[in-house]
N, C-alpha and C positions, 0 to 999 in steps of 0.2 A: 143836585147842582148846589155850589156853596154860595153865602152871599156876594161874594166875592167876582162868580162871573155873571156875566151877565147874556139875556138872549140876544143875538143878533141876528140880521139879516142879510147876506152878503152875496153877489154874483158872482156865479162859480168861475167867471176869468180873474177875480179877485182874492183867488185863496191858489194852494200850491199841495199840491196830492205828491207826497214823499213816502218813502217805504216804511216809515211812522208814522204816518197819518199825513190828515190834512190840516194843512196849516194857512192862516190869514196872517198879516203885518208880522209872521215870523213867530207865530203862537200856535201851540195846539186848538184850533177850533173849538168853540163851543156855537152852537145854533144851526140856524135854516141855513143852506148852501141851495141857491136857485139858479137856473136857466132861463131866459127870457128869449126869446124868439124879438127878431124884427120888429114884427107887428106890435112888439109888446105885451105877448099873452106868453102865458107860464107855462115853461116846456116840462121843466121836471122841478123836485123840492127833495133833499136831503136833507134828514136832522142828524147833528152831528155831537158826542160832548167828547172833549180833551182829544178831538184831530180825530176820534174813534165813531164811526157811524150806530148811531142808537135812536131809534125814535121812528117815526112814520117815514114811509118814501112814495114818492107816487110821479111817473112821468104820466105826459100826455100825447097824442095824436093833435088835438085841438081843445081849445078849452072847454068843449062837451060833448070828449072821447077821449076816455083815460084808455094810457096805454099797460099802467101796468101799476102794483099799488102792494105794499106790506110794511113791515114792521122789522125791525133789528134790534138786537141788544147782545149791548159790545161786540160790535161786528160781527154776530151770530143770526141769524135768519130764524124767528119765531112767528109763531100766528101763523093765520090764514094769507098766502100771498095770491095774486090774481093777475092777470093777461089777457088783456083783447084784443081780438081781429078787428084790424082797420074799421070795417064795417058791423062795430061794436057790440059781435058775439063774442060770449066768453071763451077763450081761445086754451087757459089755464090756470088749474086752482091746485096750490101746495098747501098742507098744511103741515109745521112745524113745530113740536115741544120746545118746551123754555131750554133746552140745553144743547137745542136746531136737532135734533135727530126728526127725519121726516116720516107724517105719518099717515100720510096719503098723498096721490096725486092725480087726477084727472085730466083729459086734453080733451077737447071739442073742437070740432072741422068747423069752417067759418059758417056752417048752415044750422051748428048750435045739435051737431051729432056728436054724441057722445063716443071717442077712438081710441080711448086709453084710459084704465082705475087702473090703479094698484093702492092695497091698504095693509 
């Protein structure tokens, strides 16, 4: 990131998903793009730089039960990503090299049985 931009934090009714990216006040994004629920508590979190998703993402079920959580760069899917069943078994785990080619993936039935590897 250059000195130039800076991090923000913004609600995702407040920015504009175009076939370029995501854009706030008419700019390629840089920063958190958030969700907020009613209640007030934080549905989901997107990191975003120049309107291009990079950086952590994680939604939620409630604020203590994640619904699902990983990592991007340059709108490519790396790392370890994860998914859980309502009733906060891990439901599924991806993992991704730095250039997204995937290199495992496992499912679990909501009782936390194991129903699918491939590696």
């Amino acid at each position: 990131m250059s000195p130039e931009d800076s991090e923000l934090r913004v609600r995702v009714e407040d920015t504009e998903d175009r076939a370029e990216g995501v854009f706030h006040q008419g700019t390629p994004f840089t920063g958190e793009v958030v969700e907020v629920g009613e209640d007030g508590n934080l549905l989901s979190l997107y990191t975003y730089y120049a309107g291009t998703q990079d950086g952590p993402y994680a939604e939620w079920y409630s604020p203590d039960r994640p619904f699902r959580t990983g990592t991007m760069r340059f709108g490519l899917l790396i790392g370890v990503h994860r998914q859980w069943h309502p009733n906060g078994q891990v439901a599924l785990e991806t993992e991704f090299d730095a250039q997204s080619r995937q290199l495992y993936r496992r499912e679990w039935d909501d009782q936390g049985n194991l129903i699918y590897e491939h590696t």
